[in-house]
N, C-alpha and C positions, 0 to 999 in steps of 0.2 A: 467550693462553689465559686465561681466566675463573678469577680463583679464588675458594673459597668457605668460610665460616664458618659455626660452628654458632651458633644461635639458641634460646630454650626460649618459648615462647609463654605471657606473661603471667597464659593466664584456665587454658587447661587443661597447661602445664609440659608438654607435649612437646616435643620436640627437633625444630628444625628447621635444616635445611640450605640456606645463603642463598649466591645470588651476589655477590660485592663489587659488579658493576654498579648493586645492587638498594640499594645506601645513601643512605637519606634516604627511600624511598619506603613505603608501606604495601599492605600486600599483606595478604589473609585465613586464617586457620589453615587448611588443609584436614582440622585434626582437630575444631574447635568453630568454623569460619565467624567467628572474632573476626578482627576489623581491628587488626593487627598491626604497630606501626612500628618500622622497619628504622633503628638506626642508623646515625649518620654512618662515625664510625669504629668500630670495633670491635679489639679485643686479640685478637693470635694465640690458638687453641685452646689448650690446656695437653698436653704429650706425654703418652699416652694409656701408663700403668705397663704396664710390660711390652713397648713396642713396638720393635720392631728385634730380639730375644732371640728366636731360634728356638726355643727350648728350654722358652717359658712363652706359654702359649694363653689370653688372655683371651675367657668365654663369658659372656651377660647373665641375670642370675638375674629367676625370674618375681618377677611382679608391681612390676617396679621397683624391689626389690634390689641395691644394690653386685653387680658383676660377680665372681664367685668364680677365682680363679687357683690354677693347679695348678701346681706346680714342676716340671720334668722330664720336659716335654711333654705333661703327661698333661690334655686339658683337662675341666675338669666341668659337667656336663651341666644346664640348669637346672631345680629342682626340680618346675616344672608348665609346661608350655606353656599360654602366653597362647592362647587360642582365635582361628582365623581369622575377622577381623572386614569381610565384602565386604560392600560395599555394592550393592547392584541397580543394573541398569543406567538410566541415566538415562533419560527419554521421548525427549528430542530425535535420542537415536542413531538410526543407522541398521541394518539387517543384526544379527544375530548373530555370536556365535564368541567367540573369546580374542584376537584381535589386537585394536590400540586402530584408529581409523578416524576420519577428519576427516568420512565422510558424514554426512547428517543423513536423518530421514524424509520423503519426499516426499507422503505420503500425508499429514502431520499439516502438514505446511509448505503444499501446496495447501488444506487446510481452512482455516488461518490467512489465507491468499491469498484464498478466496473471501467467507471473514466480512469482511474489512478492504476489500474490493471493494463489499461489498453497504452498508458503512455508509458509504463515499468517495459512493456516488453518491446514497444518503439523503439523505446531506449538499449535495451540488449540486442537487438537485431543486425544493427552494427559491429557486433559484439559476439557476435556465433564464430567466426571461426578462432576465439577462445575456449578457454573452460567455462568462463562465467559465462557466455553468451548461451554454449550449447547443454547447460544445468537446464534452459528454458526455454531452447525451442529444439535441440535434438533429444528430447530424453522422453517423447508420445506425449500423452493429453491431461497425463496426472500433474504435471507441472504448471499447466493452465491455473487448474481447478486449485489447485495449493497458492497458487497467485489471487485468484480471484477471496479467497477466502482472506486470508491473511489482508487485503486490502479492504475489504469488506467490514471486515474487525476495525482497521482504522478508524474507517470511517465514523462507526460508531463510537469508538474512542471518540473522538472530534468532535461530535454530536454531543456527546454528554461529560465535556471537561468545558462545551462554552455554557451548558447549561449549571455546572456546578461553578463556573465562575458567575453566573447571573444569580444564583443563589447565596455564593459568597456576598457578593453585593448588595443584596437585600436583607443581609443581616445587621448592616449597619443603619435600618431604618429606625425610628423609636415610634415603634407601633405604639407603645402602651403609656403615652407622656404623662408624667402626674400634672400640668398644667390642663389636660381636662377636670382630672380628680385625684385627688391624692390615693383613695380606696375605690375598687370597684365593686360598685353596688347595679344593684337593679335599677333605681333612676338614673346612672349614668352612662348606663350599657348604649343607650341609644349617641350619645357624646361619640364614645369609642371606634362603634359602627362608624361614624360619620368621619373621623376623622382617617379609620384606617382604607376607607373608598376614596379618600382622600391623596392617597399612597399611589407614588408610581409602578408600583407592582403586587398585581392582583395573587389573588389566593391560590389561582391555578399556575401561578410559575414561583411560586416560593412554599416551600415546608414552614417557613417562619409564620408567615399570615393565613395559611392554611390551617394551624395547629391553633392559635390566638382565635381565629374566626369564630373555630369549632367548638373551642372554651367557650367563647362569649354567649352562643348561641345554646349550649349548653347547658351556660347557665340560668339564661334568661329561662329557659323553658321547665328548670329541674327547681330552679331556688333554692341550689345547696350546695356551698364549698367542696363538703365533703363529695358526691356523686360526681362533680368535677373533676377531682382530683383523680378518681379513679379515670372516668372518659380520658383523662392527659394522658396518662398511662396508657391505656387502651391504642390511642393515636399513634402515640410515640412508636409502640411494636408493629401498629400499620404500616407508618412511615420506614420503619428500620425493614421489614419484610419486601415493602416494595423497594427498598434500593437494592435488597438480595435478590429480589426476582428480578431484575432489570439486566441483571450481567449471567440467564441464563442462557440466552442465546450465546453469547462470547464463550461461556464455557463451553456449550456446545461445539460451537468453531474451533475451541484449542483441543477438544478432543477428538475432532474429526479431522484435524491437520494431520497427526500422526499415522491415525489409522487410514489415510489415502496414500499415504508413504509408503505405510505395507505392502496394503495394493501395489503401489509401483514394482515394488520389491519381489512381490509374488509374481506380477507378469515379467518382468526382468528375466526372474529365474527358469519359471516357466518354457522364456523363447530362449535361453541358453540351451536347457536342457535340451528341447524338438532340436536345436542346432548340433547339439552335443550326438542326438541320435540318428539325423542324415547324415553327420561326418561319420561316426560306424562304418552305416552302408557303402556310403562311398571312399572307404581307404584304401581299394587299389589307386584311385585318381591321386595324385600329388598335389594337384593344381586347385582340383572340389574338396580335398580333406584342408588345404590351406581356407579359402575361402568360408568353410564351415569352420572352421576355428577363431577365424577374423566375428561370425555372427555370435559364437559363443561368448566371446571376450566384448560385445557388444551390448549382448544381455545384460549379462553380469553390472559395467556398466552402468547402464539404466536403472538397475537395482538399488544398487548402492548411492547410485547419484540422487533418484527420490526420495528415497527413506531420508538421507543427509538435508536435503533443500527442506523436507516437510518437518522434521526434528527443528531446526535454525527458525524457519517463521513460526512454531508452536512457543518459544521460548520469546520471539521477540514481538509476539503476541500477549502472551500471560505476563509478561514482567510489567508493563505499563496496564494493565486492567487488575494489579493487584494491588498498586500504587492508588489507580483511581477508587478503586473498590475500601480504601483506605480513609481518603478524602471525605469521602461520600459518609463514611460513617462518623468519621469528627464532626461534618455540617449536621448528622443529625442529634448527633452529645451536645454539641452549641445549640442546637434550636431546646433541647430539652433544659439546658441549664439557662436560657431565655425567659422563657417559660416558668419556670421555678423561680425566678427572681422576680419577674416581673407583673408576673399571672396569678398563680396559686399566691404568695403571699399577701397578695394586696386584696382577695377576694373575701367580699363580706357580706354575709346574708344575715344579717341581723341575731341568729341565735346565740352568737359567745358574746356580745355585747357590741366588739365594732365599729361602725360611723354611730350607732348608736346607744354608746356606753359612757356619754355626756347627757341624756335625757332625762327629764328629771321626777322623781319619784323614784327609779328600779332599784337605786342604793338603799333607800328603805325599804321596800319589799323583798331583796335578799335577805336585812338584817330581820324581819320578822319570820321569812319561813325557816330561818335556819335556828332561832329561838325554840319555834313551835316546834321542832324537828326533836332539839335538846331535849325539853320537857318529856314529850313523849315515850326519848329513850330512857329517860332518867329511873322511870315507875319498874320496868324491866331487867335494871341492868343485871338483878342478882340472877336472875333467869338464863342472861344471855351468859352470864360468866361460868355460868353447868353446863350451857351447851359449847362451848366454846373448851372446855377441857373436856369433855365427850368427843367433841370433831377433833382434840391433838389426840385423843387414844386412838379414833377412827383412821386415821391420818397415817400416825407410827405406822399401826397394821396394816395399810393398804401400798406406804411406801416397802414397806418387806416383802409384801406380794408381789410388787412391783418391781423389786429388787431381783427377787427370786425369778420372775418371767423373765427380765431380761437378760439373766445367766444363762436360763435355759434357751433361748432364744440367741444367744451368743452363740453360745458349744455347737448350736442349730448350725446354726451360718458359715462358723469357719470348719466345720463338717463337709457343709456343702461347698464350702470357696477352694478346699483342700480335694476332693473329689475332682471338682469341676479347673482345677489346676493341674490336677495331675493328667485327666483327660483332653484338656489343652495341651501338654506336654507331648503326650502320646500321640496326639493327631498332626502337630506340629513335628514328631521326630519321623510319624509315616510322610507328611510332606516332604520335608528335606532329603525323606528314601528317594521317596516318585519324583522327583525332583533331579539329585543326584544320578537315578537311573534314566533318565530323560537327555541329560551330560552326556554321561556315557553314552548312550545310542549314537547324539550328534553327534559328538567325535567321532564315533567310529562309523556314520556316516560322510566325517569329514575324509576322515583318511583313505575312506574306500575313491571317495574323489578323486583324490589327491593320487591316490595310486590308480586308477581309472587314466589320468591323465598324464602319468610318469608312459603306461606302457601305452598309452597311445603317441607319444612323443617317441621312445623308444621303435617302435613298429613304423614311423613315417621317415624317422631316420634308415633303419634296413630295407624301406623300399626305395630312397633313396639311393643307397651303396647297389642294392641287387637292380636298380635302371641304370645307373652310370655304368654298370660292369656288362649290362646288355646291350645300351648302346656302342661300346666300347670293343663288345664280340663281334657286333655285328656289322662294325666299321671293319676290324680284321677280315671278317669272312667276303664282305664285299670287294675289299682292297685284293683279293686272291681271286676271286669270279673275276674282277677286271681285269687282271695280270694275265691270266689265260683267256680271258674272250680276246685280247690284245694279241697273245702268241698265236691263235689260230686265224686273226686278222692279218697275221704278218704272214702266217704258212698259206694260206688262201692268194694273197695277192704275189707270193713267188710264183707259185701255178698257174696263176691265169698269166704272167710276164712270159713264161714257158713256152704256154697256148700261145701265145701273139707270137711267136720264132717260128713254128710248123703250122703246117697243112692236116686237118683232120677231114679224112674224105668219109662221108657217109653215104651208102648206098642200100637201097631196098630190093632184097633180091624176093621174087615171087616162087612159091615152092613150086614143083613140079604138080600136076595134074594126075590123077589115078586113074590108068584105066582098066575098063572091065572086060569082062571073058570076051564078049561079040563086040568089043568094038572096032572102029576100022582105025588103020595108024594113019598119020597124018605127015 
């Protein structure tokens, strides 16, 4: 268990209350924010006059006044009450109320997520016609949404590492000072109340005086150490629950980083594949199987490129909210070993004797009920000593019984653990089958890939050689069409050179006329 010493702070002389763990380190006032060094060793407290003596109530006079002492139990009351000094609740809480809370705002955390988003990719934009730049603005809109998350996540990191630094800070307060009372009882609960409103940090931004409060309150209402002690306990797994529920949104977020990657992954693949299957259709074209190979290897790409970027911020995500998540639970092991030292032990409700086990007469009246007590059993004891070797027979027999159930009850169990191991085994060796055959498929979906795109690479290369061999023919065939439209160009214009030397006379002769039986000649 943690013990702890008082402290007075160098700039503003308030009293603080330190854990021995905390020697050698520096920690800040939580009454004036000064950087406070903790020494190494430090000297026991000095016995606080008055303490142990039922009969003399030390109470603290205002304004930082020597403590005034009454003689003869009567204690005095301090001249002014210090006024309650709260401070307002910090911006980063979360919720309302009086109890203290590990949550933070989600509303002001997403705002901080979206501005540190908007200047992350300001910053990369410059930066696109790299690989880093274009991971975040050429790879579609899952790379947004994995930006805005992961910043998001900061934020609330930020949010609740300044709150668990203000809770560190308020550990060093001495809520519980024995300069009100050395024991806490019923007549001094109201002391404590006063002095803890007194505190620069209220109930709802510390687990420390949230936990003390709830004691005090407690007990004032239950009048019993013991029912207390349970409520502390009760607290404590309040307290530990809500710092677990606090980082379930972040888990959320580390688990939804990955599976938006998939996503990426899956449409990546997706647009290779349609890509993969226009280039099919079109590999007569050279030009459109090239270009559809450029979109498939573009896919792809994208695929590999999200899932990568969303893997990277889930890891640099989770490694700093497992650290915090760490923290969180030491401040709540310190507030409980606080408590324990400072709380539970000092509480005293009058039954085990206490503030008041100096009163006078109870020492006589133990020693006579415990006389009358004797006497009583004294008349019986030959009685109780028959019954007392009756219950070691009883005893024997029922431990044998007892003996014998729990063999049976053994044999029971590792029957059943041996069963239910072996049935493990079995469902475990069919997993590893379905599993294994799961392998196998992908492979030999890989490969069918893989040879998918060997004889398509294959087949763009032969339509290659079979255009270069037809352009090729078809330069021959034209080179020969012009050679001879060329030689009948040459035999054409020797003929017409020919024509220009002679005279071609044309004439139209009209045929002779038919004549008939009566007609006259002419």
């Amino acid at each position: 268990m943690a013990s702890f010493f008082k402290l007075s702070c160098p700039q503003c002389s308030k009293p603080l209350k330190v854990s021995q763990d905390l020697a050698g380190q520096t920690r800040k006032c939580p009454y004036c924010h000064t950087s406070v060094k903790i020494p190494d060793a430090v000297a026991p407290p000095p016995e606080v006059p008055g303490e142990g003596f039922p009969n003399i109530v030390v109470t603290p006079a205002s304004g930082g006044a020597a403590p005034s002492v009454s003689p003869g139990g009567a204690a005095v009351a301090p001249t002014a009450a210090s006024p309650a000094r709260r401070r307002k609740k910090s911006w980063f809480h979360a919720g309302s109320g009086e109890s203290a809370s590990s949550d933070v705002s989600l509303l002001i955390s997403g705002a901080m997520g979206a501005g540190m988003s908007v200047v992350w990719l300001a910053a990369m934009l410059p930066l696109r016609g790299y690989q880093m730049g274009q991971l975040f603005w050429d790879r579609g809109l899952i790379p947004f949404a994995t930006t805005f998350l992961m910043f998001w996540s900061v934020g609330i990191l930020i949010l609740k590492w300044l709150n668990l630094k203000q809770q560190r800070e308020s550990m060093l307060l001495d809520v519980l000072p024995t300069e009100v009372a050395g024991e806490i009882t019923i007549d001094s609960l109201n002391n404590f109340v006063k002095h803890i409103n007194g505190l620069p940090v209220g109930g709802s931004e510390s687990f420390l005086i949230n936990r003390v409060l709830r004691g005090i309150e407690h007990f004032r209402v239950r009048k019993s150490a013991a029912e207390t002690v349970t409520m502390m306990e009760s607290q404590s797994a309040i307290d530990a629950n809500n710092v677990a529920g606090s980082y379930t949104l972040l888990k959320a977020f580390i688990w939804a980083l990955p599976i938006l990657g998939f996503i990426g992954t899956v449409v990546g693949v997706s647009a290779a594949v349609a890509s993969l299957a226009s280039s099919l259709d079109s590999a007569a074209d050279m030009t459109a199987m090239k270009g559809a190979l450029n979109s498939v290897f573009a896919g792809l790409g994208t695929a590999f490129d999200t899932t990568l970027l969303a893997l990277i911020m889930s890891m640099l995500v989770k490694i700093p909210t497992s650290a915090l998540q760490k923290s969180e639970e030491d401040l709540i092991t310190a507030v409980d070993e606080y408590c324990n030292e400072n709380l539970l032990r000092r509480l005293n409700d009058g039954r085990e004797g206490g503030a008041e086990r100096g009163a006078g007469g109870s020492g006589a009246d133990v020693t006579i009920f415990r006389e009358a007590v004797e006497a009583a059993m004294g008349t019986n004891h030959a009685e109780l000593e028959q019954w007392l070797t009756k219950l070691d027979a009883i005893g024997g027999k029922l431990t044998g019984q007892v003996a014998d159930g729990w063999d049976k009850i053994n044999t029971r169990i590792q029957k059943q653990q041996l069963e239910h191991s072996t049935q493990l085994q079995q469902q475990q060796a069919d997993q590893q089958k379905s599993l294994q055959a799961q392998l196998n498929q992908m492979a030999a979906s890989a490969a069918e890939i893989q040879q998918t795109l060997a004889t398509v690479g294959s087949q763009a290369a032969t339509m290659q050689t079979d255009v270069t061999g037809s352009f090729a023919q078809a330069q021959a065939t034209l080179q020969q069409q012009f050679a001879g439209l060329q030689q009948g160009l040459n035999s054409l214009s020797a003929v017409l050179q020919q024509l220009g030397q002679q005279q071609v006379i044309v004439q139209q002769v009209q045929p002779p006329k038919k004549r008939g039986w009566f007609s006259k000649a002419r």
